[in-house]
mmCIF file of the N, C-alpha and C atoms, coordinates in Angstrom:
data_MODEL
# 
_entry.id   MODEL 
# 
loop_
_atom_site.group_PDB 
_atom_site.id 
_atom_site.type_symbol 
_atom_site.label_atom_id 
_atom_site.label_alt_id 
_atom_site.label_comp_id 
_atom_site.label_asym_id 
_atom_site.label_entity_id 
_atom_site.label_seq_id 
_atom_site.pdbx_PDB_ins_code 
_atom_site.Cartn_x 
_atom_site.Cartn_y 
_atom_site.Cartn_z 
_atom_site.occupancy 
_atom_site.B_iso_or_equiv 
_atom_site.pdbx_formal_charge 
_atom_site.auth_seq_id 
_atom_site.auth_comp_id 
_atom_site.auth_asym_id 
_atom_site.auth_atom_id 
_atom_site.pdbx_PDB_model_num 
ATOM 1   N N  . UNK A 1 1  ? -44.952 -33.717 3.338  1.00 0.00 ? 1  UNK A N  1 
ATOM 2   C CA . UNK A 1 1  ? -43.973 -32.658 3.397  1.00 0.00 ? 1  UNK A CA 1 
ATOM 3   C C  . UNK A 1 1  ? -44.588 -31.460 4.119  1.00 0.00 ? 1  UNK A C  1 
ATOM 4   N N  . UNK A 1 2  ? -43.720 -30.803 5.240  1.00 0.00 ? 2  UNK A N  1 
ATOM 5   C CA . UNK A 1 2  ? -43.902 -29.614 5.684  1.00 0.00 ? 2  UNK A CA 1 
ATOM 6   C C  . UNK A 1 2  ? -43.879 -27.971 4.830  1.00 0.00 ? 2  UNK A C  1 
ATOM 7   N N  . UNK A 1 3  ? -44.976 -27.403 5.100  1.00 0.00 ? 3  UNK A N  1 
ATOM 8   C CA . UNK A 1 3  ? -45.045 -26.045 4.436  1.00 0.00 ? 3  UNK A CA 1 
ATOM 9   C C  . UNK A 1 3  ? -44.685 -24.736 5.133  1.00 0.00 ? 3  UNK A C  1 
ATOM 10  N N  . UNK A 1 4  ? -43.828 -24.076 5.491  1.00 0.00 ? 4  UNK A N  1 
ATOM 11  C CA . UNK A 1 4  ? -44.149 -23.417 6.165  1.00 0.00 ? 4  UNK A CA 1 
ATOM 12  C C  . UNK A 1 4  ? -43.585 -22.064 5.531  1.00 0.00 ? 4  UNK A C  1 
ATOM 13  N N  . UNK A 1 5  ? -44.350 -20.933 5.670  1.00 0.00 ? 5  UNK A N  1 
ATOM 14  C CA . UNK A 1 5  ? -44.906 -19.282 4.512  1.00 0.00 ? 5  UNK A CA 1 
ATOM 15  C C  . UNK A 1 5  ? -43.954 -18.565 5.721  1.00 0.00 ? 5  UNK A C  1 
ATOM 16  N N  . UNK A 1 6  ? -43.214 -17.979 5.376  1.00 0.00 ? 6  UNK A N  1 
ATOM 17  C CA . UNK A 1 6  ? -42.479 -16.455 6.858  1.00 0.00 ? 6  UNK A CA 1 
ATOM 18  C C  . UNK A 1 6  ? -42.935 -15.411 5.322  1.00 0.00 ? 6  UNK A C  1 
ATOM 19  N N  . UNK A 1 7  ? -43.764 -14.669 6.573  1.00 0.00 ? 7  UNK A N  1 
ATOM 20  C CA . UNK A 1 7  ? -43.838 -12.928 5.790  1.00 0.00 ? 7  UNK A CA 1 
ATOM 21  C C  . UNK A 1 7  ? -42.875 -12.327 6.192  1.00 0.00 ? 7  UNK A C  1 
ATOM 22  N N  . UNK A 1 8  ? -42.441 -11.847 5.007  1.00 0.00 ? 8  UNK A N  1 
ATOM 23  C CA . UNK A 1 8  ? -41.282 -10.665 5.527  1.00 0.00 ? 8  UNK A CA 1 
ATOM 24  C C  . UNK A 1 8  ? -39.912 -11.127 4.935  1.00 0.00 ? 8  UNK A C  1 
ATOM 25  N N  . UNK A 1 9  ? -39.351 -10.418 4.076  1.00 0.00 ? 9  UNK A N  1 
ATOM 26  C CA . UNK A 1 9  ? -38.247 -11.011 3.517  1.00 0.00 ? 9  UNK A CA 1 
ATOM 27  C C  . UNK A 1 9  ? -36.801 -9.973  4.336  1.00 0.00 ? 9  UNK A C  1 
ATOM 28  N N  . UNK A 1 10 ? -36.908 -9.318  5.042  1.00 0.00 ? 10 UNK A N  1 
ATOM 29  C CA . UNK A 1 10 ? -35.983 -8.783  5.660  1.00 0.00 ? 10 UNK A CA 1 
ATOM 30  C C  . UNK A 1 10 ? -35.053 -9.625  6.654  1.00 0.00 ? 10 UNK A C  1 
ATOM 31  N N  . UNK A 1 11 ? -33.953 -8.769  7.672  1.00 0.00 ? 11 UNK A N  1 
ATOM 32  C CA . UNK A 1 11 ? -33.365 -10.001 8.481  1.00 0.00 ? 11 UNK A CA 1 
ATOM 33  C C  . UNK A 1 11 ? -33.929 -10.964 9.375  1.00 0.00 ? 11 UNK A C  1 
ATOM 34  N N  . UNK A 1 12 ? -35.179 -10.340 10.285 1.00 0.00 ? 12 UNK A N  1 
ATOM 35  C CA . UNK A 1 12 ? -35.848 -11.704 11.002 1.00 0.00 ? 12 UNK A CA 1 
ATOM 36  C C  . UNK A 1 12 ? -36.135 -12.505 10.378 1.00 0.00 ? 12 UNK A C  1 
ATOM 37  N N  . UNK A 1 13 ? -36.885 -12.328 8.866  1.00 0.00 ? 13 UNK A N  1 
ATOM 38  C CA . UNK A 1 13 ? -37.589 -13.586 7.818  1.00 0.00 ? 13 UNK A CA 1 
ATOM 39  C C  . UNK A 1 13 ? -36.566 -14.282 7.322  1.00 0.00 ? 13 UNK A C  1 
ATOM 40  N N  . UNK A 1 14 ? -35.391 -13.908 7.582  1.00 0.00 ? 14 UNK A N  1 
ATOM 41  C CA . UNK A 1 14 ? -34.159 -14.432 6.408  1.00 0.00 ? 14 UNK A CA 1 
ATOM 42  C C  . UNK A 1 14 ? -33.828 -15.657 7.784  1.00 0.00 ? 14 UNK A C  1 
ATOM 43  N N  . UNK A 1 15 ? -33.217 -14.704 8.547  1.00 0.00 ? 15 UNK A N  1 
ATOM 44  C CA . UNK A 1 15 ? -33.400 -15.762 9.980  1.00 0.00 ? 15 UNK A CA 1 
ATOM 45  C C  . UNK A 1 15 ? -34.498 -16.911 10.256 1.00 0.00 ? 15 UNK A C  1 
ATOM 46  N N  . UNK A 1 16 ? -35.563 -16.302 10.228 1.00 0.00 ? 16 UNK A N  1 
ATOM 47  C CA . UNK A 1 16 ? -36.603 -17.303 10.694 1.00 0.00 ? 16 UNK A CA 1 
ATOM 48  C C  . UNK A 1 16 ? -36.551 -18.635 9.010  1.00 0.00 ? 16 UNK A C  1 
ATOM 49  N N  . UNK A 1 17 ? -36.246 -18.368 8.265  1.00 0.00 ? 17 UNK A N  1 
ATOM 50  C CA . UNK A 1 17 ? -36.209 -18.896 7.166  1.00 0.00 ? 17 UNK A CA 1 
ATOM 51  C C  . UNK A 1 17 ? -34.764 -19.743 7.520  1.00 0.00 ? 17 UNK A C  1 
ATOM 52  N N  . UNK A 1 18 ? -33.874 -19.264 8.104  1.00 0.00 ? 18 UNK A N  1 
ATOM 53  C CA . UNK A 1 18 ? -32.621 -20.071 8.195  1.00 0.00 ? 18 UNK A CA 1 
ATOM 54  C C  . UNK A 1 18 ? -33.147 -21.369 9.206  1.00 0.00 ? 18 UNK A C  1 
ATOM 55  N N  . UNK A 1 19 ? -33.626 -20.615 10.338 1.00 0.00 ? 19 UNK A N  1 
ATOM 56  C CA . UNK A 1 19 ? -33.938 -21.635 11.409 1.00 0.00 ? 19 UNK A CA 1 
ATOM 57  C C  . UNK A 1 19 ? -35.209 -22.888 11.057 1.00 0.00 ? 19 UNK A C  1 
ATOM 58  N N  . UNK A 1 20 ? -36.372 -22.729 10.377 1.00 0.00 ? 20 UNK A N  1 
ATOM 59  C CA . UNK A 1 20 ? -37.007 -23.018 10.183 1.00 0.00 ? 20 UNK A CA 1 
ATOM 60  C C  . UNK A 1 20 ? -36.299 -24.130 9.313  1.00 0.00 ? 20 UNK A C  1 
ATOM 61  N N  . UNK A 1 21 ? -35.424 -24.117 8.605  1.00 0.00 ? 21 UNK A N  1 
ATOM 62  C CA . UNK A 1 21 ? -34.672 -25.037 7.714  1.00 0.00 ? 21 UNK A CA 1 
ATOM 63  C C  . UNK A 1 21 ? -33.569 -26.137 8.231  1.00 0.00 ? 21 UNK A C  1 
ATOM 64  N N  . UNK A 1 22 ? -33.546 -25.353 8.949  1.00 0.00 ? 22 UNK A N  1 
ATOM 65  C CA . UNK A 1 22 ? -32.200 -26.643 9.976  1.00 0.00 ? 22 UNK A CA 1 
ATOM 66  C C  . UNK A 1 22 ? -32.865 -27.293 10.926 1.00 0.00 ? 22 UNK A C  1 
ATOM 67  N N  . UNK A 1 23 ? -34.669 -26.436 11.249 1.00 0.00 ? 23 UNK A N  1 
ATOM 68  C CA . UNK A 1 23 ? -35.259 -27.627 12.154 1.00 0.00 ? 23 UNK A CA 1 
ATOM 69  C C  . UNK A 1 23 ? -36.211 -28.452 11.408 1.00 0.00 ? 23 UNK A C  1 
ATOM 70  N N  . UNK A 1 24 ? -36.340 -28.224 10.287 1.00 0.00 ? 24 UNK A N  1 
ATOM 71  C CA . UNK A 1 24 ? -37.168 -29.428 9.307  1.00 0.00 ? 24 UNK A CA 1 
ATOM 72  C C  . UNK A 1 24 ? -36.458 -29.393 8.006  1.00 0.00 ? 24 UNK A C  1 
ATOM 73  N N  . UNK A 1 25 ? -35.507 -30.329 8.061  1.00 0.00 ? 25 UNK A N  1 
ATOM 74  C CA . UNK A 1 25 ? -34.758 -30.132 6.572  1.00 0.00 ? 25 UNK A CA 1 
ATOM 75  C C  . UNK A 1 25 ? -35.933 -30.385 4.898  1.00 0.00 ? 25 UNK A C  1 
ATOM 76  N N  . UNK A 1 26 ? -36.351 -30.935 5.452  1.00 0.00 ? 26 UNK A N  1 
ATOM 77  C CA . UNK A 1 26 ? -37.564 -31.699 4.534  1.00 0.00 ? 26 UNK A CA 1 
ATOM 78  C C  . UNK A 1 26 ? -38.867 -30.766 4.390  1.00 0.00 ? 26 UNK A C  1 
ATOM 79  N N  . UNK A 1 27 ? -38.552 -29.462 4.959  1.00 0.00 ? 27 UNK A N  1 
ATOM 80  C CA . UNK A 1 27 ? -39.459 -28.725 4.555  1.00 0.00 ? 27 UNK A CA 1 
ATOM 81  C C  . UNK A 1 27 ? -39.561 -27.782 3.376  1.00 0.00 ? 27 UNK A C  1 
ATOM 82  N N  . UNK A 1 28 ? -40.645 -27.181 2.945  1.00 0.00 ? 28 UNK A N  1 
ATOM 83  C CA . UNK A 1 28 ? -40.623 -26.334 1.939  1.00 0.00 ? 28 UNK A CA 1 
ATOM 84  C C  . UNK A 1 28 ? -40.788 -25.032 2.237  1.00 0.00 ? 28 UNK A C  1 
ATOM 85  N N  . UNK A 1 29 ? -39.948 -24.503 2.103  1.00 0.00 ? 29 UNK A N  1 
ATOM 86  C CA . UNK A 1 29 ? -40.031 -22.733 3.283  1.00 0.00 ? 29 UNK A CA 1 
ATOM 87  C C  . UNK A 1 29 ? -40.070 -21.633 1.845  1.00 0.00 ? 29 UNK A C  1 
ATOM 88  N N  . UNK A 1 30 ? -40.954 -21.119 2.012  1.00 0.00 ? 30 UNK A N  1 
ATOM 89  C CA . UNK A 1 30 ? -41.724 -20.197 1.040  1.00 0.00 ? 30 UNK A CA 1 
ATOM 90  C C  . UNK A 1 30 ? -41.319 -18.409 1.827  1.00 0.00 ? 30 UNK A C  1 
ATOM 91  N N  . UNK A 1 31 ? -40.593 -17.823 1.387  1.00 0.00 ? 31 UNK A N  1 
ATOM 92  C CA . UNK A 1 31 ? -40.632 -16.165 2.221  1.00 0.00 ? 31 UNK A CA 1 
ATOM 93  C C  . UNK A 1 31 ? -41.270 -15.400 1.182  1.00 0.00 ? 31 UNK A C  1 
ATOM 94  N N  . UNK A 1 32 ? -42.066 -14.589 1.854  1.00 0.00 ? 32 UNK A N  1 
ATOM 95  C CA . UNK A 1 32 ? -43.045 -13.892 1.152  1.00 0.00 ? 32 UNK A CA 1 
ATOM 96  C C  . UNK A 1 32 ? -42.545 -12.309 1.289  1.00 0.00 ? 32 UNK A C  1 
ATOM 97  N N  . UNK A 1 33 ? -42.348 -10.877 0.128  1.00 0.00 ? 33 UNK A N  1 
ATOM 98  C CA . UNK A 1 33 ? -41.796 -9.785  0.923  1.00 0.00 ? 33 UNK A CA 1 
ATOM 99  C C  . UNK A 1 33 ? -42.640 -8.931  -0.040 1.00 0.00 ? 33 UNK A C  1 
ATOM 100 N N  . UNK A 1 34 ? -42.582 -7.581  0.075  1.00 0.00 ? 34 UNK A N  1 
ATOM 101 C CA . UNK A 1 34 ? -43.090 -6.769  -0.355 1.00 0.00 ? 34 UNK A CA 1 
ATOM 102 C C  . UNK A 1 34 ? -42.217 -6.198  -2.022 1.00 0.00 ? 34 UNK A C  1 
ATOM 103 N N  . UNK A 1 35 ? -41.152 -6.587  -1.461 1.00 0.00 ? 35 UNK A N  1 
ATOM 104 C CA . UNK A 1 35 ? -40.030 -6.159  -2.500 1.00 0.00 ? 35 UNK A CA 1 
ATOM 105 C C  . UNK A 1 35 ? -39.833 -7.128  -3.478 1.00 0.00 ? 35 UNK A C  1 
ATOM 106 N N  . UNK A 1 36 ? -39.361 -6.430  -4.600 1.00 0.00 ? 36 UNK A N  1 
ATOM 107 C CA . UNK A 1 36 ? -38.715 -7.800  -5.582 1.00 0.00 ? 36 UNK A CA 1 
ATOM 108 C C  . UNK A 1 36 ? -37.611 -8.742  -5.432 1.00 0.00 ? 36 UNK A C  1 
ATOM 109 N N  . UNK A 1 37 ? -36.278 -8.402  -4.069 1.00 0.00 ? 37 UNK A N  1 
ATOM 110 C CA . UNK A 1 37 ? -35.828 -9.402  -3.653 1.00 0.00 ? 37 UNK A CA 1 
ATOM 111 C C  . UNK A 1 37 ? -36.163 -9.371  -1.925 1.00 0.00 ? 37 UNK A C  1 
ATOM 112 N N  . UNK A 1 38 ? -35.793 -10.718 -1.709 1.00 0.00 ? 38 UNK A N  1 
ATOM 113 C CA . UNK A 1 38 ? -35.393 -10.522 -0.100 1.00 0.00 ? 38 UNK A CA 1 
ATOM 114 C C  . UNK A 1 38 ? -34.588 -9.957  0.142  1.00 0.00 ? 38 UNK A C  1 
ATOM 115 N N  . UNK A 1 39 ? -34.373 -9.321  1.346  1.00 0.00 ? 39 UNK A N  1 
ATOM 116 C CA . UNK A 1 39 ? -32.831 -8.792  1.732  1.00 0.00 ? 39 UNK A CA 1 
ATOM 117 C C  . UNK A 1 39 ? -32.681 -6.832  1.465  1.00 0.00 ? 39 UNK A C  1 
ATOM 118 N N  . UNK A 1 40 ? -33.273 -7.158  0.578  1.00 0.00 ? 40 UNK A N  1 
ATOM 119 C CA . UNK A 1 40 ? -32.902 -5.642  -0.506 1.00 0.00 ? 40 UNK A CA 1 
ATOM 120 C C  . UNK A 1 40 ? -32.736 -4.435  0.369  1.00 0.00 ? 40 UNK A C  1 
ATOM 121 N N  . UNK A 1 41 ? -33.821 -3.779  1.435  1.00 0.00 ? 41 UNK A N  1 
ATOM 122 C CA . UNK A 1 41 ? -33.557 -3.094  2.402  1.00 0.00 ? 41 UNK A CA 1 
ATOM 123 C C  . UNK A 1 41 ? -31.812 -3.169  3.146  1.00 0.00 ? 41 UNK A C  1 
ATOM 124 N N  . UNK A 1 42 ? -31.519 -4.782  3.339  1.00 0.00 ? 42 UNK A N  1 
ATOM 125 C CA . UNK A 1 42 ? -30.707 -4.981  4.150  1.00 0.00 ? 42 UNK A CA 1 
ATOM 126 C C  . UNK A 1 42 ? -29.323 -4.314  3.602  1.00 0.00 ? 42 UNK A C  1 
ATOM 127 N N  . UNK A 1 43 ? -29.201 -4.458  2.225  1.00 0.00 ? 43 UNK A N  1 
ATOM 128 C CA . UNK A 1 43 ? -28.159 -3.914  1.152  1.00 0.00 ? 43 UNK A CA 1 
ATOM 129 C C  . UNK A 1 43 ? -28.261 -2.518  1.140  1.00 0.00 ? 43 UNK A C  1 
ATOM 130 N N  . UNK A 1 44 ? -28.917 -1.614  1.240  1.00 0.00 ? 44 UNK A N  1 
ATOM 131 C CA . UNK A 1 44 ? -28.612 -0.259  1.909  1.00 0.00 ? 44 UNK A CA 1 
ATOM 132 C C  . UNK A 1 44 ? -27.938 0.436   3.193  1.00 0.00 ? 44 UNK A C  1 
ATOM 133 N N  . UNK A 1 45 ? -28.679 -1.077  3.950  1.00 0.00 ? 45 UNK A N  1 
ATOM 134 C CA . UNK A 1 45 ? -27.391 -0.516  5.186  1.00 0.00 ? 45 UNK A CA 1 
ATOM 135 C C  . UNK A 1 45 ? -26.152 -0.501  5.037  1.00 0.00 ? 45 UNK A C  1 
ATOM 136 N N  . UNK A 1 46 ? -25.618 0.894   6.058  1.00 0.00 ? 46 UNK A N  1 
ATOM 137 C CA . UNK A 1 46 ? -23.477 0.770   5.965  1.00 0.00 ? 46 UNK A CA 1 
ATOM 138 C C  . UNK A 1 46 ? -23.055 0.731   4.894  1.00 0.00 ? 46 UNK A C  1 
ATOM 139 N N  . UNK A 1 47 ? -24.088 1.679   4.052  1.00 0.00 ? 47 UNK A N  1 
ATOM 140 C CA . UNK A 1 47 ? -23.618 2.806   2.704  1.00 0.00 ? 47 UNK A CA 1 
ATOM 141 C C  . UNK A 1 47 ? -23.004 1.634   2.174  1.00 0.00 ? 47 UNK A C  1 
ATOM 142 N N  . UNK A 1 48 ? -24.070 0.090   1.862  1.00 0.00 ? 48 UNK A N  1 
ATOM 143 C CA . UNK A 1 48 ? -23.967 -0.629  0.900  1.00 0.00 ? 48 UNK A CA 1 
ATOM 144 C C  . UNK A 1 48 ? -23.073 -1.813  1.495  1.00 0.00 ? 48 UNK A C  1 
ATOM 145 N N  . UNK A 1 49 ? -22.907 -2.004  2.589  1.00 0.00 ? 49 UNK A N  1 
ATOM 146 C CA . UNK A 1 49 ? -22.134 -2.942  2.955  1.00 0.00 ? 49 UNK A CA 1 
ATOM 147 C C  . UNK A 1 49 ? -22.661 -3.975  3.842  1.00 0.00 ? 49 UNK A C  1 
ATOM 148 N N  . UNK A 1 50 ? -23.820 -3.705  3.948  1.00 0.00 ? 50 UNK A N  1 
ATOM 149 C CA . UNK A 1 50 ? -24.725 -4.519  5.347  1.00 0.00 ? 50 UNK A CA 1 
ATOM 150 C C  . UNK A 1 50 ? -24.156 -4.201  6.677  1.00 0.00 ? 50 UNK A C  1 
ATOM 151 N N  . UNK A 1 51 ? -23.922 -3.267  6.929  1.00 0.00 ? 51 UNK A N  1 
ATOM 152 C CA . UNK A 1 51 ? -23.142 -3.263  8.397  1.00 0.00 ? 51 UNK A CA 1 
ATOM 153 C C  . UNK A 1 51 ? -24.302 -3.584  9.413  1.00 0.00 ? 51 UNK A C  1 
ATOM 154 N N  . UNK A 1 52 ? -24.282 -3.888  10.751 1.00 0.00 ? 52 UNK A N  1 
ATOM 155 C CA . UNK A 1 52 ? -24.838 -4.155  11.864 1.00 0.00 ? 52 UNK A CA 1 
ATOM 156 C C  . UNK A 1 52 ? -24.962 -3.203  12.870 1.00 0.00 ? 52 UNK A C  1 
ATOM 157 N N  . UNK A 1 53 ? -23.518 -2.591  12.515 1.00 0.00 ? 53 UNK A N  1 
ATOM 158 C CA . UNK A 1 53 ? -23.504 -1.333  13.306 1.00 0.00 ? 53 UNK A CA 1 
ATOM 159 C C  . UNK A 1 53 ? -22.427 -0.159  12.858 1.00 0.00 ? 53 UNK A C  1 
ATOM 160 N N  . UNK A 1 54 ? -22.552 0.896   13.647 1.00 0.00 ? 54 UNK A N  1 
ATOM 161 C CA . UNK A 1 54 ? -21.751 1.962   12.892 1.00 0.00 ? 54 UNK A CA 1 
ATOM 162 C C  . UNK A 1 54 ? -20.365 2.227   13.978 1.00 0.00 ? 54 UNK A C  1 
ATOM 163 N N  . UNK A 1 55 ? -20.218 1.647   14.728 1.00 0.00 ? 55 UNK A N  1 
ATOM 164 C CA . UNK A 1 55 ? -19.005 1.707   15.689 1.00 0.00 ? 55 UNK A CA 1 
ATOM 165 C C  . UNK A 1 55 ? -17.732 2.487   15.165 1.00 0.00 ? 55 UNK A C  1 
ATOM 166 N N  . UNK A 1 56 ? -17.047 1.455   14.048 1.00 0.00 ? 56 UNK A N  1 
ATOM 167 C CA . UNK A 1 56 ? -16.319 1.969   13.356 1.00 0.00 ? 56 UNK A CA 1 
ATOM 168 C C  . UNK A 1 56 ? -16.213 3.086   11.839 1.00 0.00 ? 56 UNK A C  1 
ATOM 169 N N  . UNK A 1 57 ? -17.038 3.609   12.005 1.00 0.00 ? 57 UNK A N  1 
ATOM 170 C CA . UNK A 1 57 ? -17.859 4.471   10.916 1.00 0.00 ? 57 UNK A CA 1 
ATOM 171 C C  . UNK A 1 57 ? -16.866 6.107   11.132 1.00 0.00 ? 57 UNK A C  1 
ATOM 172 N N  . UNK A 1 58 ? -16.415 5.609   9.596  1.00 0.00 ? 58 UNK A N  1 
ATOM 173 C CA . UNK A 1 58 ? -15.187 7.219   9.610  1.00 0.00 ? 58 UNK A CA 1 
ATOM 174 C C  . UNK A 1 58 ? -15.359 7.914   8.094  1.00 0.00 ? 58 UNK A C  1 
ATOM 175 N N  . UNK A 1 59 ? -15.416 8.853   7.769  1.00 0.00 ? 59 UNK A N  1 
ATOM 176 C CA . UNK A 1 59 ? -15.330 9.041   6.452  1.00 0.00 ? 59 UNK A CA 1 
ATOM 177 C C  . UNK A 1 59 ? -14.826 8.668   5.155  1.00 0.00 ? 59 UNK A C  1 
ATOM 178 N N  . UNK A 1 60 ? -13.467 8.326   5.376  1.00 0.00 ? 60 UNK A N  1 
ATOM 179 C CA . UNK A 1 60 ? -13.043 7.432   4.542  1.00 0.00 ? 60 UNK A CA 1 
ATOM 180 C C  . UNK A 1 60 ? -13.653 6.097   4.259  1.00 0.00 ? 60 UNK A C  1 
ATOM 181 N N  . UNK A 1 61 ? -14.465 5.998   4.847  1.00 0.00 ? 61 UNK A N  1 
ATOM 182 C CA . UNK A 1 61 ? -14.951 4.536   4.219  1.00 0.00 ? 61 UNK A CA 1 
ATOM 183 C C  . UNK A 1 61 ? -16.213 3.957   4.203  1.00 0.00 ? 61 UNK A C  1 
ATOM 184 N N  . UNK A 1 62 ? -17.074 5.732   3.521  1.00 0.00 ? 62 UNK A N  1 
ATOM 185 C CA . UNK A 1 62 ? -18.378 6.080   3.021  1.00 0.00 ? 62 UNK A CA 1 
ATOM 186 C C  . UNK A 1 62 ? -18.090 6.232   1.090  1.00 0.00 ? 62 UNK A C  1 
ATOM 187 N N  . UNK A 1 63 ? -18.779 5.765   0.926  1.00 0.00 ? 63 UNK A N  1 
ATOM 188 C CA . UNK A 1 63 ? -18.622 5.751   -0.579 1.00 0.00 ? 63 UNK A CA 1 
ATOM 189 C C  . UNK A 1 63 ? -19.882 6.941   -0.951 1.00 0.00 ? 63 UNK A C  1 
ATOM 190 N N  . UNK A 1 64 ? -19.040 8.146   -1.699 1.00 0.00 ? 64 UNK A N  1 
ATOM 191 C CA . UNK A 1 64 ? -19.950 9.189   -2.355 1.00 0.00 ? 64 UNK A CA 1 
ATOM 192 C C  . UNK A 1 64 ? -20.038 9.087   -4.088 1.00 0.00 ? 64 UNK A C  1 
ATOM 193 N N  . UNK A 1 65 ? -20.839 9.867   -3.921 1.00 0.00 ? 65 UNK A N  1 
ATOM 194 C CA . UNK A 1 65 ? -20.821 10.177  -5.825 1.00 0.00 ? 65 UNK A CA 1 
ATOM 195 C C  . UNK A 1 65 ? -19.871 11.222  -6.000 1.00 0.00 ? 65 UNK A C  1 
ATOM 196 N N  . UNK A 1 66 ? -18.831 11.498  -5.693 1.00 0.00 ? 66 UNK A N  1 
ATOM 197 C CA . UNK A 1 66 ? -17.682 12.650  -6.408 1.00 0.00 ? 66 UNK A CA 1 
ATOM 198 C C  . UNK A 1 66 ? -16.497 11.512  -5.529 1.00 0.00 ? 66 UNK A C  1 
ATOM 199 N N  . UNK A 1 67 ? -16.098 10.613  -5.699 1.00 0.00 ? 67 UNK A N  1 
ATOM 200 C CA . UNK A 1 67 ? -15.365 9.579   -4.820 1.00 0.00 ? 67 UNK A CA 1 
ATOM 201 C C  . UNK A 1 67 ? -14.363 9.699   -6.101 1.00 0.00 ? 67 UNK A C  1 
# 
């Protein structure tokens, strides 16, 4: 069986962890991060929504604490 470790639990590692899996199904893919989950950074972006980008970014549809 194949081993293969990605540092970094953010979007390239999540990626490289996706790809790494569809090209050796039979492997054992281990992501290693600094944080207690993967991703977790990623869940702050777009005021909690994962956005990619802010294109459509209007006030109404920022979530505050007096909302």
């Amino acid at each position: 069986m194949n081993r293969i470790l990605i540092i970094g639990g953010g979007a390239s590692g999540m990626a490289a962890a996706i790809s790494a899996a569809r090209a050796n199904p039979s492997a054992q893919i281990t992501i290693l991060d600094g944080l207690d989950h993967i991703g977790k950074k990623i869940l702050a972006t777009g005021n909690g929504r994962c956005n990619l980008t802010n294109a459509q970014i209007a006030p109404c549809l920022l979530y505050t604490s007096d909302a």
